[in-house]
N, CA and C atoms as a LAMMPS dump frame, in Angstrom:
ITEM: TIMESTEP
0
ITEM: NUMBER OF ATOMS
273
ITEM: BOX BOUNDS ff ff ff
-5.0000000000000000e+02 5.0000000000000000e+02
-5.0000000000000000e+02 5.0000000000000000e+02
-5.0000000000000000e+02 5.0000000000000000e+02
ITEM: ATOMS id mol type element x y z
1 1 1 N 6.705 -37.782 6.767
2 1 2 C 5.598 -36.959 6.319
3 1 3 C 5.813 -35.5 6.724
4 2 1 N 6.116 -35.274 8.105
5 2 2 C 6.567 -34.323 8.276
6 2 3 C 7.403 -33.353 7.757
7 3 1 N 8.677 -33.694 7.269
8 3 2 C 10.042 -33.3 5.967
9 3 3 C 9.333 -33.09 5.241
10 4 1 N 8.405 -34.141 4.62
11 4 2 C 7.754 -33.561 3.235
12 4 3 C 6.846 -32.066 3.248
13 5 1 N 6.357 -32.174 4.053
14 5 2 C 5.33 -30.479 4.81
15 5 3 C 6.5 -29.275 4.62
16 6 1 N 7.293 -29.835 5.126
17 6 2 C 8.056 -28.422 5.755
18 6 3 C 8.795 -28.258 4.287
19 7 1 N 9.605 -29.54 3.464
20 7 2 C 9.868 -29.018 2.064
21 7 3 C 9.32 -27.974 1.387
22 8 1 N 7.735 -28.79 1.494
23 8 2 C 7.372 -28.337 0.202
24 8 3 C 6.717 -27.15 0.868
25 9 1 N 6.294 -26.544 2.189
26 9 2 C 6.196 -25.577 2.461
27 9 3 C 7.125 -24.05 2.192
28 10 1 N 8.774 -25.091 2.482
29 10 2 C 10.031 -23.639 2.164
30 10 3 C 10.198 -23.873 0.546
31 11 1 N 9.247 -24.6 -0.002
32 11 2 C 9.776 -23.964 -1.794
33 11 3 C 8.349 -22.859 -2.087
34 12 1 N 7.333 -23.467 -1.388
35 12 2 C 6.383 -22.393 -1.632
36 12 3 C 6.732 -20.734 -1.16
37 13 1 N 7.392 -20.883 -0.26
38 13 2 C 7.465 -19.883 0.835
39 13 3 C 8.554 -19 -0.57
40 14 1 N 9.729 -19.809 -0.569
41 14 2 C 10.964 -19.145 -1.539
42 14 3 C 10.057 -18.616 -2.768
43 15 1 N 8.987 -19.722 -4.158
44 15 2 C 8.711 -19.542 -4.818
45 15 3 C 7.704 -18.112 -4.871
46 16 1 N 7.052 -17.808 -3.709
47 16 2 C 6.301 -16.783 -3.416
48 16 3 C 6.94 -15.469 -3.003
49 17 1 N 8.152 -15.973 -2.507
50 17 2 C 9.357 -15.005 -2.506
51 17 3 C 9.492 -13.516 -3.704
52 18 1 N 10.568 -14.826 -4.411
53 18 2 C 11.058 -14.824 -5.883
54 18 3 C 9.65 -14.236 -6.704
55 19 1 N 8.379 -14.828 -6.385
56 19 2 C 7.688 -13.928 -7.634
57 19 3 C 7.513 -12.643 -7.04
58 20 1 N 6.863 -12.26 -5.759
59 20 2 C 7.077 -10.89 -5.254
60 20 3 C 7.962 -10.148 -5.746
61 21 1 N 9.369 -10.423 -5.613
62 21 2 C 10.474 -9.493 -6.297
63 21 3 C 10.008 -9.174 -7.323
64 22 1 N 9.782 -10.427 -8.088
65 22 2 C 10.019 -10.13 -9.84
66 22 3 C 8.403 -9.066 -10.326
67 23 1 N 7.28 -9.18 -9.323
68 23 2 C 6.405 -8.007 -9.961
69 23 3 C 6.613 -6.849 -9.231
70 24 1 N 7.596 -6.865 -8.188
71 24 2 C 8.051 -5.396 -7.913
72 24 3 C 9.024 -4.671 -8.447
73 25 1 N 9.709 -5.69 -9.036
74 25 2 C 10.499 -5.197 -10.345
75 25 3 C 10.284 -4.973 -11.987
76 26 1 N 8.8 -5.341 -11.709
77 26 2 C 8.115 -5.032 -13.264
78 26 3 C 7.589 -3.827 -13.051
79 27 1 N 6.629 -3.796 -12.017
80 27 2 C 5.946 -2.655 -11.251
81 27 3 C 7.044 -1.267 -11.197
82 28 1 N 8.098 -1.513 -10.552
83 28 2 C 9.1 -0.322 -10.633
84 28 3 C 9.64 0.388 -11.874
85 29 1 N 9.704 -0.594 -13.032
86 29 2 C 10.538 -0.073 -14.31
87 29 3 C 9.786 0.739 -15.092
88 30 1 N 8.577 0.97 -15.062
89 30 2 C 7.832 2.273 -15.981
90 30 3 C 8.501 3.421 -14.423
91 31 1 N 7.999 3.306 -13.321
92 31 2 C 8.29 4.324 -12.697
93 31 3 C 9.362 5.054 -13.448
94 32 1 N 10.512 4.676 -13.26
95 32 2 C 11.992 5.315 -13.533
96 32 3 C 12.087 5.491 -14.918
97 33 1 N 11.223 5.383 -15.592
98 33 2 C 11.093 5.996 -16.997
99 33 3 C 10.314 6.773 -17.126
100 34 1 N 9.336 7.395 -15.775
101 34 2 C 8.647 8.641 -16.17
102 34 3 C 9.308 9.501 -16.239
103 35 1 N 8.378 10.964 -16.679
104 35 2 C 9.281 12.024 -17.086
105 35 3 C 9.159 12.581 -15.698
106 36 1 N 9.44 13.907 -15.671
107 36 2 C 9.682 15.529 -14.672
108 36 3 C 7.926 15.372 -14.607
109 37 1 N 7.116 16.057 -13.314
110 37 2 C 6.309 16.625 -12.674
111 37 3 C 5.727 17.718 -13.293
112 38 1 N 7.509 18.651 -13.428
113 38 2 C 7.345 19.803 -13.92
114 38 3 C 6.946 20.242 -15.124
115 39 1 N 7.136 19.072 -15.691
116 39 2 C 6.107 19.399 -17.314
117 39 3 C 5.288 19.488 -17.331
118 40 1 N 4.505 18.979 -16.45
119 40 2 C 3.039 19.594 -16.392
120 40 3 C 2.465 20.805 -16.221
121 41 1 N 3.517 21.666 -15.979
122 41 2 C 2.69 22.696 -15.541
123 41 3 C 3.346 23.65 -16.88
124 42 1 N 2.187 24.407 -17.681
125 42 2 C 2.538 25.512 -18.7
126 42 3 C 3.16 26.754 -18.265
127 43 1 N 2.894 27.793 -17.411
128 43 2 C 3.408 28.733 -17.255
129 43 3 C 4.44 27.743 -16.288
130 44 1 N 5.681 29.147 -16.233
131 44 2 C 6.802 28.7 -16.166
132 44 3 C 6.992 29.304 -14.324
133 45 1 N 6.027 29.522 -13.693
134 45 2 C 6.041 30.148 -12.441
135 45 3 C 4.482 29.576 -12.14
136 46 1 N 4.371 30.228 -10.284
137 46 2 C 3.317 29.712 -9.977
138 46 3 C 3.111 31.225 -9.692
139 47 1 N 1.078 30.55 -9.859
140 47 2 C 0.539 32.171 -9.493
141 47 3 C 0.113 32.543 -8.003
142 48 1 N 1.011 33.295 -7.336
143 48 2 C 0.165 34.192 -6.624
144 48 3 C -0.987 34.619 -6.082
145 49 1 N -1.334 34.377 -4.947
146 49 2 C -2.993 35.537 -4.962
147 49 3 C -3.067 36.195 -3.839
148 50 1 N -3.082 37.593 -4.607
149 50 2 C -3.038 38.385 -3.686
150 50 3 C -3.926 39.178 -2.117
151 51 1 N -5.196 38.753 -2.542
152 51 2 C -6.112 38.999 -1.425
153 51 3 C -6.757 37.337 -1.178
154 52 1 N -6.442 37.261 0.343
155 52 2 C -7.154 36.257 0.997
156 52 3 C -8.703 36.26 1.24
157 53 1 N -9.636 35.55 1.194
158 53 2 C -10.828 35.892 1.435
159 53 3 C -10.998 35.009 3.255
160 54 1 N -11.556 35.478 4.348
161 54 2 C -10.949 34.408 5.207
162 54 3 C -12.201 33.595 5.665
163 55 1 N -13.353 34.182 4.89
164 55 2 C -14.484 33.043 4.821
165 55 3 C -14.277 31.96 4.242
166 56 1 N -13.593 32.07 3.115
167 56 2 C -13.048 30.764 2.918
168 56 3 C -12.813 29.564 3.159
169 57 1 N -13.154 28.597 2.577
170 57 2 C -12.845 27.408 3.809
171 57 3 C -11.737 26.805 2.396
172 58 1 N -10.835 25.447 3.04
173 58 2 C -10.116 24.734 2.515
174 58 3 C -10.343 23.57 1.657
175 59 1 N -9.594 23.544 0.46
176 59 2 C -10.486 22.404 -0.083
177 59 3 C -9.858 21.287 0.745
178 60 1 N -10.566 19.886 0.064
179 60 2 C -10.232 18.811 1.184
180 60 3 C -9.382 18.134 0.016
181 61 1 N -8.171 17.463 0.899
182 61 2 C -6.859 17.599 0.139
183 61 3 C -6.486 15.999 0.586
184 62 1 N -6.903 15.18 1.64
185 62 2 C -6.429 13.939 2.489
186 62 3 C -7.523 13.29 2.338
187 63 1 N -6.916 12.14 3.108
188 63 2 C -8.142 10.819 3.121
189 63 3 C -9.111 10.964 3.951
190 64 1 N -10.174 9.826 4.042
191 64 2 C -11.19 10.456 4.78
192 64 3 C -10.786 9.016 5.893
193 65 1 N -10.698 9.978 7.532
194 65 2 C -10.103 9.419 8.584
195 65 3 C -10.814 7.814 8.796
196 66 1 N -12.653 8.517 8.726
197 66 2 C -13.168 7.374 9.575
198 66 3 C -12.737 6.049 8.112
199 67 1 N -12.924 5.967 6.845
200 67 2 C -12.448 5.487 6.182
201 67 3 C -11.437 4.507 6.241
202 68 1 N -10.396 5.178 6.785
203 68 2 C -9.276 4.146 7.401
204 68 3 C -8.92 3.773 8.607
205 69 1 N -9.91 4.082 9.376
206 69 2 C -9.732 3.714 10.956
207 69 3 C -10.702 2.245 10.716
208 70 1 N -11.162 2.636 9.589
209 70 2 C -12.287 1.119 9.701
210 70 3 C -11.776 0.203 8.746
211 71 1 N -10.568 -0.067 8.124
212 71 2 C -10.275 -0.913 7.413
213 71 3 C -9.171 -1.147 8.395
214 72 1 N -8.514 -0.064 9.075
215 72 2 C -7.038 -0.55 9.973
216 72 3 C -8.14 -1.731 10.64
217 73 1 N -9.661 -1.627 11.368
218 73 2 C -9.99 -2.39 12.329
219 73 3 C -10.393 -3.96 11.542
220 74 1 N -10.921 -3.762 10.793
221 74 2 C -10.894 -4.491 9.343
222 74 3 C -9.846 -5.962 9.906
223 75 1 N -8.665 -5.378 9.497
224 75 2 C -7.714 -5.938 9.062
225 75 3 C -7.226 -6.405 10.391
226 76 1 N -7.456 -5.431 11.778
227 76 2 C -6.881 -6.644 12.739
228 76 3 C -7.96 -7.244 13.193
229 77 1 N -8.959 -7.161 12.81
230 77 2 C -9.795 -8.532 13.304
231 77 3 C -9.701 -9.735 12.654
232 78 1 N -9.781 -9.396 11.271
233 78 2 C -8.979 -10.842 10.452
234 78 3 C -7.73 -11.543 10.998
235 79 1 N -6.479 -10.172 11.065
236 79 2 C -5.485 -10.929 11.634
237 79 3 C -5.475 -11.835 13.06
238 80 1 N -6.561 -11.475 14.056
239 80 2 C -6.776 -11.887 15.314
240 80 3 C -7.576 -12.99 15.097
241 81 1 N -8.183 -13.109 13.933
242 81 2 C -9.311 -14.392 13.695
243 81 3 C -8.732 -15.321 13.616
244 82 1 N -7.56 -14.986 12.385
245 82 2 C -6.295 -16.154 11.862
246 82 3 C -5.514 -16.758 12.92
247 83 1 N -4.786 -15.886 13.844
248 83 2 C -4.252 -16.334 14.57
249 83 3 C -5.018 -17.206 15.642
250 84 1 N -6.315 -17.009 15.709
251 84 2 C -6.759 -17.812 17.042
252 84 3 C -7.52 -19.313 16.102
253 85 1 N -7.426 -19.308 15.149
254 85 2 C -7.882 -20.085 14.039
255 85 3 C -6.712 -21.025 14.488
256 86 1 N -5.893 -20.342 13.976
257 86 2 C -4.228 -21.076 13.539
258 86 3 C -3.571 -21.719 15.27
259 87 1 N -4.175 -21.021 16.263
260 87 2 C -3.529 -21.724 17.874
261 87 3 C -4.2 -22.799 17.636
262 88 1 N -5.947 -22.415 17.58
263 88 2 C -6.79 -23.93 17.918
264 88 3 C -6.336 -24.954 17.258
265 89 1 N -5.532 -25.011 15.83
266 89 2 C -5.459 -26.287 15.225
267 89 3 C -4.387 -26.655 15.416
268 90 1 N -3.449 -26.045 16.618
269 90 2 C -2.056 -26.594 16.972
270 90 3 C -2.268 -27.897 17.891
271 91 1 N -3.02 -27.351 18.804
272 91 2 C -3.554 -28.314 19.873
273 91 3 C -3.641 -29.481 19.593
């Protein structure tokens, strides 16, 4: 019974493998057929500006921190759930 677990566990394991590749290799092939960046842009230079204003503030350009400090925590509490899930039923 045991052999049979662990079989049919390493064809799942391989079969889950093998499809990963194959949609990261579907996923990849438009990439490498996009065009240049640079077509996007019409004028053929970038503009300049010449006076700074220094009241100014910056636009916001990144992620928002607390955002992902709370999914990183997210995610290791699940992983810490699983694993203490996964000891107890060794026993």
């Amino acid at each position: 019974m045991e052999k049979a677990y662990r079989r049919v566990t390493r064809r799942f394991a391989a079969l889950l493998a093998i499809a990963s590749v194959a949609a990261l290799l579907f996923v990849a092939a438009p990439a490498s057929a996009a065009t240049s960046a640079e077509e996007g842009y019409s004028p053929p230079g970038a503009r300049i500006e010449q006076t700074v204003d220094p009241n100014d503030k910056l636009p916001f350009t990144g992620l928002d921190v607390l955002a992902v400090v709370a999914v990183g925590g997210a995610l290791l509490a699940v992983g810490f759930g699983v694993r203490k899930l996964a000891s107890s039923n060794v026993s």
